[in-house]
Every structure is written in C-alpha cells, then in structure tokens.
The first five atom37 places (N, CA, C, CB, O) and aatype in JSON, in Angstrom:
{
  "aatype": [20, 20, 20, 20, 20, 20, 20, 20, 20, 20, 20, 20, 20, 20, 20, 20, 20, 20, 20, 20, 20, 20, 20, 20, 20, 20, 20, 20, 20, 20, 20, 20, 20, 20, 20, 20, 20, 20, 20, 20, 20, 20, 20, 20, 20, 20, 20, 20, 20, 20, 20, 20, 20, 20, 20, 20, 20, 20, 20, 20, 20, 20, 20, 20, 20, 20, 20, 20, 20, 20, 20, 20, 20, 20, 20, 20, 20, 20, 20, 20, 20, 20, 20, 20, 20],
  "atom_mask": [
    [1, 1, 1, 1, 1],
    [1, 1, 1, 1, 1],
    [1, 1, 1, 1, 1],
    [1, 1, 1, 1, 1],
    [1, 1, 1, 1, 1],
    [1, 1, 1, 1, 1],
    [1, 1, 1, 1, 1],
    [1, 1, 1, 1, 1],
    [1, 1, 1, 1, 1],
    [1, 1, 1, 1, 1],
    [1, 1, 1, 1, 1],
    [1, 1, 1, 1, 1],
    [1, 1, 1, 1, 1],
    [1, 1, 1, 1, 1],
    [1, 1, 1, 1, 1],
    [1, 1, 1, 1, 1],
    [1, 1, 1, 1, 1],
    [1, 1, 1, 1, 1],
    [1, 1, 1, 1, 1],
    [1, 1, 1, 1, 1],
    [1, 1, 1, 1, 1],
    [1, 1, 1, 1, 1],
    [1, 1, 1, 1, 1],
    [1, 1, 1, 1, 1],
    [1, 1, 1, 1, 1],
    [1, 1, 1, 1, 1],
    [1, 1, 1, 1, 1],
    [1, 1, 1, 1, 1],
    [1, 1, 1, 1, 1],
    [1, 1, 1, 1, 1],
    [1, 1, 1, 1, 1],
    [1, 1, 1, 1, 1],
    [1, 1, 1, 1, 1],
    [1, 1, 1, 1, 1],
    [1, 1, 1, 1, 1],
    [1, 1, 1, 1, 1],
    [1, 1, 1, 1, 1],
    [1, 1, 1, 1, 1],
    [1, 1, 1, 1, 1],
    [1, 1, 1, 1, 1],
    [1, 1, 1, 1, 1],
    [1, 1, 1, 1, 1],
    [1, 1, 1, 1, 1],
    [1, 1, 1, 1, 1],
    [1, 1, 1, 1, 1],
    [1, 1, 1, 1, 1],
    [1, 1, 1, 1, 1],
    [1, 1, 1, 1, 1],
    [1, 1, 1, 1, 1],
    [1, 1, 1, 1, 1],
    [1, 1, 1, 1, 1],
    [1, 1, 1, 1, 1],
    [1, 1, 1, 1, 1],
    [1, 1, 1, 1, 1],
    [1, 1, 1, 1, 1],
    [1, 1, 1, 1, 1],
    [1, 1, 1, 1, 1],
    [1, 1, 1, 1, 1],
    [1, 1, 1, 1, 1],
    [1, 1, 1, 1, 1],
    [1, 1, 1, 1, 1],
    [1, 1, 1, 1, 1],
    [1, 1, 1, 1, 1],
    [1, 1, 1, 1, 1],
    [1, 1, 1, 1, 1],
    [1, 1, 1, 1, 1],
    [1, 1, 1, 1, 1],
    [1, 1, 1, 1, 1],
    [1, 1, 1, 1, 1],
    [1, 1, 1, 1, 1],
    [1, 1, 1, 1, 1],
    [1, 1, 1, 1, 1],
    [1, 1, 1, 1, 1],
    [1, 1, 1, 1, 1],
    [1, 1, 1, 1, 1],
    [1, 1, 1, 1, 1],
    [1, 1, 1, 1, 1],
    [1, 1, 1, 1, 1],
    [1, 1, 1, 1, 1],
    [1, 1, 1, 1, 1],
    [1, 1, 1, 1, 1],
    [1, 1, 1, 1, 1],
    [1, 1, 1, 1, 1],
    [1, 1, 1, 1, 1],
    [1, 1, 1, 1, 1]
  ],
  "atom_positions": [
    [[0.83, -1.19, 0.0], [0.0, 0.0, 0.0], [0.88, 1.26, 0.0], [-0.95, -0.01, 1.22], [0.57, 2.24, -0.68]],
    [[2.16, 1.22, 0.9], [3.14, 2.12, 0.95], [3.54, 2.97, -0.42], [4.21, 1.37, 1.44], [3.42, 4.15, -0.77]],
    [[4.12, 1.7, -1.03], [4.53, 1.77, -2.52], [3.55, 2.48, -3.36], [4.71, 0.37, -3.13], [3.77, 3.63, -3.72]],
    [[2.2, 1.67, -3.77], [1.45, 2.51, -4.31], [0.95, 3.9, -4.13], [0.77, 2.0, -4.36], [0.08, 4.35, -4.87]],
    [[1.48, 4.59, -3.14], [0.78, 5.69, -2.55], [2.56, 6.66, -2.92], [-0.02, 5.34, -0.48], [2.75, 7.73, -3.49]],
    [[3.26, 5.97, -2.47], [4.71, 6.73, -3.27], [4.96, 7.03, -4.93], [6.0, 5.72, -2.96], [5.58, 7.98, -5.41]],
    [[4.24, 5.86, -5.67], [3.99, 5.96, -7.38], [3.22, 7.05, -7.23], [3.16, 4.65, -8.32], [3.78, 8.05, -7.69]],
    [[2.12, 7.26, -6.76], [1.21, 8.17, -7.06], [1.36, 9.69, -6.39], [-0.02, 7.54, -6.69], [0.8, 10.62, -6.98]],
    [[1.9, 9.88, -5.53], [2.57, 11.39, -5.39], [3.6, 11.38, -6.45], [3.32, 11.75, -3.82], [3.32, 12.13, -7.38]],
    [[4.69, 10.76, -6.56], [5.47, 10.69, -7.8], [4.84, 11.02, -8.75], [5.98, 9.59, -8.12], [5.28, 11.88, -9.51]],
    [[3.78, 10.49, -8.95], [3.59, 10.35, -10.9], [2.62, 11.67, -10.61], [2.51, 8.42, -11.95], [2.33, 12.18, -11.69]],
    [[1.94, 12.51, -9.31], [1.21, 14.14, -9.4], [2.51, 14.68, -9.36], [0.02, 14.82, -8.02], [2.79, 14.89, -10.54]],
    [[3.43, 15.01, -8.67], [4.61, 15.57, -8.68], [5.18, 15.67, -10.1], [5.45, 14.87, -7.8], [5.13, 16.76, -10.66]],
    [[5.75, 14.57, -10.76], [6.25, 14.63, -11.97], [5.06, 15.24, -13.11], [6.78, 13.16, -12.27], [5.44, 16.16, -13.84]],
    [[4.3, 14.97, -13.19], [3.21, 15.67, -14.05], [3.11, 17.27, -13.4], [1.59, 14.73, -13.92], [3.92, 17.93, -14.05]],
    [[2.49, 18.11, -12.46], [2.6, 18.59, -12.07], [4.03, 19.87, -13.11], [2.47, 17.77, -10.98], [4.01, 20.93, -13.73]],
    [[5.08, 18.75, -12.67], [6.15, 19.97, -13.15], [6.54, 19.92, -14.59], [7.6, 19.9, -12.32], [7.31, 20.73, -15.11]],
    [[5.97, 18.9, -15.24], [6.18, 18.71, -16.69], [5.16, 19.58, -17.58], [6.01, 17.17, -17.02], [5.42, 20.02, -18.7]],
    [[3.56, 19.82, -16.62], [2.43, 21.07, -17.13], [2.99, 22.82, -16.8], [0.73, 20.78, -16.05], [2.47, 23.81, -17.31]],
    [[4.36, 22.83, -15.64], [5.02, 24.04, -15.38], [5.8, 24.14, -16.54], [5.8, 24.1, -14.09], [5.44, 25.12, -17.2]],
    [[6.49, 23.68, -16.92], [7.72, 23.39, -18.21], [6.67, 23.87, -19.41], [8.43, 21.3, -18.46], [6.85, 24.8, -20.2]],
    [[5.71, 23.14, -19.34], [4.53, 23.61, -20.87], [4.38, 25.11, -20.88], [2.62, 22.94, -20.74], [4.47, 25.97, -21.76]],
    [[4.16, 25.13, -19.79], [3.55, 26.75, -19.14], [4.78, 27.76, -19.57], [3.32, 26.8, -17.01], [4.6, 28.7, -20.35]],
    [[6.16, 27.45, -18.93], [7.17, 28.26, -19.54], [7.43, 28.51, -20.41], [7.92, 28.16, -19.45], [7.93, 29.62, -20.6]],
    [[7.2, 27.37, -21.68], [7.62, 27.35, -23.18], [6.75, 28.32, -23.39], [7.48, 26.01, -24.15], [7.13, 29.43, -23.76]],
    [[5.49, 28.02, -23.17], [4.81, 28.89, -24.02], [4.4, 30.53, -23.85], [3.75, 28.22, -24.15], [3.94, 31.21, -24.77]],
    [[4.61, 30.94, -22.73], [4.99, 31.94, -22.1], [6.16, 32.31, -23.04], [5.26, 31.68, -20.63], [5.56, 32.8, -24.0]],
    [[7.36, 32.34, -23.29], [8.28, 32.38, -24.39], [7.62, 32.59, -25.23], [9.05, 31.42, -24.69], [7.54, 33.79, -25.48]],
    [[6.78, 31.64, -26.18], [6.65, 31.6, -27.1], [5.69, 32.59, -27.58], [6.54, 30.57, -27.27], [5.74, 32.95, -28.76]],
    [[4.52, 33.23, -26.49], [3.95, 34.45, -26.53], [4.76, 35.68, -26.39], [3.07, 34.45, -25.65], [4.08, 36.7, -26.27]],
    [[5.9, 35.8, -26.37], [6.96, 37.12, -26.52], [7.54, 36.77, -27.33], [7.89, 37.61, -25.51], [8.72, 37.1, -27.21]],
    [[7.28, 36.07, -28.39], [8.29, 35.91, -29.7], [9.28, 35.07, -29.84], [8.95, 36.93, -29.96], [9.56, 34.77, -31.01]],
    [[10.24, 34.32, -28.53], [11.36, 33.73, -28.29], [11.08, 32.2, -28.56], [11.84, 34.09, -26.93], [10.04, 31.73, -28.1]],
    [[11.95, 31.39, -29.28], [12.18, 29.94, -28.79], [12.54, 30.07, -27.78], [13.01, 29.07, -29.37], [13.43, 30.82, -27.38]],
    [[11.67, 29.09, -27.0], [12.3, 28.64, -25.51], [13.57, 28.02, -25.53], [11.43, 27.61, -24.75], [14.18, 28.37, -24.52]],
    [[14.47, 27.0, -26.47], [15.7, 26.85, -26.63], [16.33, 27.29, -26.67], [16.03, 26.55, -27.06], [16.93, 27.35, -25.6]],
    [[16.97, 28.1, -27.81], [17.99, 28.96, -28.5], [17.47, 30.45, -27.82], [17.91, 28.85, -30.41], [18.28, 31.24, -27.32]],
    [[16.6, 30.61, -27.85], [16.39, 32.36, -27.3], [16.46, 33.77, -28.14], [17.54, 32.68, -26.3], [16.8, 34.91, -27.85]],
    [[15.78, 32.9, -29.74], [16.19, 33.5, -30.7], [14.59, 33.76, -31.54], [17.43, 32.61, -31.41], [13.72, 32.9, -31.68]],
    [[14.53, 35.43, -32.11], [12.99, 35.47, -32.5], [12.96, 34.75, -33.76], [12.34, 37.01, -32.69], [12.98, 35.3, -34.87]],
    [[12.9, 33.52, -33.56], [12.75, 32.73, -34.94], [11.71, 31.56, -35.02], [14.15, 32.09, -35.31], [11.78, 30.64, -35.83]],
    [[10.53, 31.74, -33.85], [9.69, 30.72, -33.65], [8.48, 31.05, -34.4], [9.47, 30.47, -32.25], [7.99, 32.17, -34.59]],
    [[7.86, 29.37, -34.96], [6.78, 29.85, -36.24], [5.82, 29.27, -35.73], [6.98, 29.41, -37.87], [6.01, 28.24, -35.09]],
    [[4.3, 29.91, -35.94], [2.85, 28.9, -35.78], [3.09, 27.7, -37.01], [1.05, 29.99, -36.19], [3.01, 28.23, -38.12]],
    [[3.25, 26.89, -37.05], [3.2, 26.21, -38.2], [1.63, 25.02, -38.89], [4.53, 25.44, -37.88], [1.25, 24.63, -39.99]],
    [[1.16, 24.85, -37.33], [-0.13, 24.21, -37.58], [-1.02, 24.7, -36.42], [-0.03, 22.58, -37.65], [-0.58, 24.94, -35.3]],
    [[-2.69, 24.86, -36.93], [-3.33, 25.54, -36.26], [-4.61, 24.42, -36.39], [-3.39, 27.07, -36.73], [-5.1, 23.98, -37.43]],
    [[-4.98, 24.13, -35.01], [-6.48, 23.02, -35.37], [-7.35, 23.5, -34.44], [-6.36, 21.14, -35.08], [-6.92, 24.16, -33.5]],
    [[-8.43, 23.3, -34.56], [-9.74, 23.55, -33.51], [-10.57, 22.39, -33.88], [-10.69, 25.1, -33.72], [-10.47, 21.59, -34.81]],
    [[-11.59, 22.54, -32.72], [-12.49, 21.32, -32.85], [-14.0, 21.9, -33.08], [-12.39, 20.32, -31.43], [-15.06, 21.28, -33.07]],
    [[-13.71, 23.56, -33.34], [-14.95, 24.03, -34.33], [-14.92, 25.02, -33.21], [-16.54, 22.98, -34.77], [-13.9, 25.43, -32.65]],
    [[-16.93, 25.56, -32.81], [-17.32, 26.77, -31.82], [-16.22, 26.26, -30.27], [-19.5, 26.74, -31.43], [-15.13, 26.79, -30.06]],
    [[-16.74, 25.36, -29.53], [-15.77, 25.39, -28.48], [-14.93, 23.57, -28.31], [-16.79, 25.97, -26.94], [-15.18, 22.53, -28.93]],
    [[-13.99, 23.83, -27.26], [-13.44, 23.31, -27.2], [-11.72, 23.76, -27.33], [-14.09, 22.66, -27.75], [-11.47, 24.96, -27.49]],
    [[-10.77, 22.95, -27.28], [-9.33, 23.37, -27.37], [-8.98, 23.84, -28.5], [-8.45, 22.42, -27.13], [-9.61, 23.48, -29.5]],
    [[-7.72, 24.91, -28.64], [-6.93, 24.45, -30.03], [-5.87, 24.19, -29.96], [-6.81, 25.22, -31.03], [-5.27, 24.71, -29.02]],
    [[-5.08, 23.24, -30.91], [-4.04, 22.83, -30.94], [-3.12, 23.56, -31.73], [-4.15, 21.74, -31.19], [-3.07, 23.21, -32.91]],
    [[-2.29, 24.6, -31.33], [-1.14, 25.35, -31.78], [0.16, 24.13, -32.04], [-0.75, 26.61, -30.51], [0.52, 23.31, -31.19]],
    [[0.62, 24.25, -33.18], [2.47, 24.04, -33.34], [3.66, 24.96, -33.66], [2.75, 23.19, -34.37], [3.89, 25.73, -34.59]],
    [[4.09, 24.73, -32.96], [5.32, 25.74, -33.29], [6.67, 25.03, -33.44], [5.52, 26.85, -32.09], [6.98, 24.08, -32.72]],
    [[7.49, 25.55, -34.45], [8.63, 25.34, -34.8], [9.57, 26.35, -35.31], [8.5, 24.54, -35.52], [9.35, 27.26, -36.11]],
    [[10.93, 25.96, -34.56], [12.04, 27.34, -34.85], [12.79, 26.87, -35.45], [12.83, 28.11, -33.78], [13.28, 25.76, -35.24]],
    [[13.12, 27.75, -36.51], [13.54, 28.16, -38.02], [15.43, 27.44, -37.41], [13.25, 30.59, -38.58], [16.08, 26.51, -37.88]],
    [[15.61, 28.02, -36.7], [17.54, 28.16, -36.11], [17.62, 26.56, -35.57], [18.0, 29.7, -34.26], [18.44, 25.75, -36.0]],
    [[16.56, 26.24, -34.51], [17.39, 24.9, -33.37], [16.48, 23.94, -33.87], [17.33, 25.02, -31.27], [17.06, 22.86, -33.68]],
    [[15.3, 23.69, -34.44], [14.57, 22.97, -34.57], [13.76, 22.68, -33.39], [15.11, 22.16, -35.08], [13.69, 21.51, -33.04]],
    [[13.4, 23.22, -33.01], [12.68, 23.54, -31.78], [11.37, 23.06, -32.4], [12.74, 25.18, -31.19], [10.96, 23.6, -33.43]],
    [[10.48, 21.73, -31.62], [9.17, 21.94, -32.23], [8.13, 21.05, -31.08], [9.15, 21.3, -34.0], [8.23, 19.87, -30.77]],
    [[6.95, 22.28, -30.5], [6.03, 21.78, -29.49], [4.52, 21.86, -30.17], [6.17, 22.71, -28.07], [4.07, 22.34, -31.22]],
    [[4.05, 21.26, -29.23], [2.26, 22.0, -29.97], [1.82, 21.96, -28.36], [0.81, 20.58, -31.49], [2.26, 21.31, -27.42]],
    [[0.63, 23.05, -28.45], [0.06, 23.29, -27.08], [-1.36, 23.35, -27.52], [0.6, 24.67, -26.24], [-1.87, 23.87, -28.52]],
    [[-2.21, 22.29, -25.93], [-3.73, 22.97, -26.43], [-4.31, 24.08, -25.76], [-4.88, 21.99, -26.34], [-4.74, 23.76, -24.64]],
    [[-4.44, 25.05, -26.01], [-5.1, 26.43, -25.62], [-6.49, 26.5, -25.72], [-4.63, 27.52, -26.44], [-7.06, 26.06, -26.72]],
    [[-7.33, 27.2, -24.44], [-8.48, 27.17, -24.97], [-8.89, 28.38, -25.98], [-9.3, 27.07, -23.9], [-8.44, 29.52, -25.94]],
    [[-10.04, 27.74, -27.11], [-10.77, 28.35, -27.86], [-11.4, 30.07, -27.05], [-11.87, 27.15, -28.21], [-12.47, 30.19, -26.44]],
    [[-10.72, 30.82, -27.22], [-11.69, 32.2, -27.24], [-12.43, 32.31, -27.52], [-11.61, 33.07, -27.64], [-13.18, 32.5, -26.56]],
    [[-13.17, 32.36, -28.87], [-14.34, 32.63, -29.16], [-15.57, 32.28, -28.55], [-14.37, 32.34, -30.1], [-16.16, 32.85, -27.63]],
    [[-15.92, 31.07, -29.29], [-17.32, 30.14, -28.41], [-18.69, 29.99, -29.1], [-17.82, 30.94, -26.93], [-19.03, 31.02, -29.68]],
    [[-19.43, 29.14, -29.16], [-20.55, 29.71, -30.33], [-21.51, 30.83, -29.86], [-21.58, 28.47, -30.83], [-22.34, 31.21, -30.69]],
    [[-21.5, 31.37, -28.72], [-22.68, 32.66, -28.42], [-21.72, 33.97, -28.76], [-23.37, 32.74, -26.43], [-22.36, 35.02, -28.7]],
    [[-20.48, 34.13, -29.08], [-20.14, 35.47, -29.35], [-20.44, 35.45, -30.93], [-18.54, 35.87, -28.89], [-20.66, 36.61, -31.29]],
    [[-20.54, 34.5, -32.03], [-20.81, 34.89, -33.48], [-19.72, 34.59, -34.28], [-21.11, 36.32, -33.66], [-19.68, 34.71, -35.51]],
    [[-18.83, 34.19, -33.52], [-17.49, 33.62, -34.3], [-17.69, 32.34, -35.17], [-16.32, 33.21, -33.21], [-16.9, 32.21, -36.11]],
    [[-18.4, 31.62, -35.04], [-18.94, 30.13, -35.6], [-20.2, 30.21, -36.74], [-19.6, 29.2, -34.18], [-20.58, 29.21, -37.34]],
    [[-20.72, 31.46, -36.93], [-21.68, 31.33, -37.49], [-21.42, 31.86, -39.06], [-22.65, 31.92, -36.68], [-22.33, 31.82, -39.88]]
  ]
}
C-alpha cells in the first residue's frame, strides 16, 4: 500500500512539473522567443480547432534549433459570441 501511494505522489509531482515546463515554453513563445535557442525565430506552423468550443491545438517550430512543441489552448471565441456562425 506504501509503494502505491509513493507511485502516485510521484507520478502528481512529476506531471505537475512537466504542465510548469509547458507553461514556460509557451509563455516564451507568446513574446516571440524559442524557448531553446532564445532567438525570434519561432513559427505557428499548424493551427487546429475542434470548431465553436473546445481546445486548439497550436504548433510551433524554430527556423535556427529545430525547436518543435504544440500546445492545447483554450478556444476564445465560443458559439454565443458569433465567431462560428
């Protein structure tokens, strides 16, 4: 029981700081910078939604290190502001 209860703070802990790490990149990546190299050379390269709401899936890739993440962000719009119609 010990054990299992040590996996499982482990595996919130490790997740936990691997959704902080997401959080940083992309923080970067909203001021223009690859989070790698530190260089303004990062591109949207693929853009998806799942329509009025729900996530979107951003990719980005830099031109210099090869830097390449995708993040899901939520949808702004929504279908009651008129964006969907």
């Amino acid at each position: 029981m010990l054990f299992l209860i040590i996996v499982l703070v482990g595996s919130v802990t490790v997740y936990i700081y691997y959704l902080k790490e997401k959080k940083e990149q992309l923080d970067a990546i909203k001021r223009g910078f690859c989070p790698r190299c530190r260089k303004k050379s990062i591109e949207l390269i693929d853009q998806r939604s799942g329509g009025c709401s729900g996530p979107k899936i951003l990719s980005f890739e830099c031109g210099e290190c090869g830097y390449h993440n995708s993040f899901s962000v939520e949808n702004g719009g929504g279908c009651g502001s008129g964006s969907c119609r």
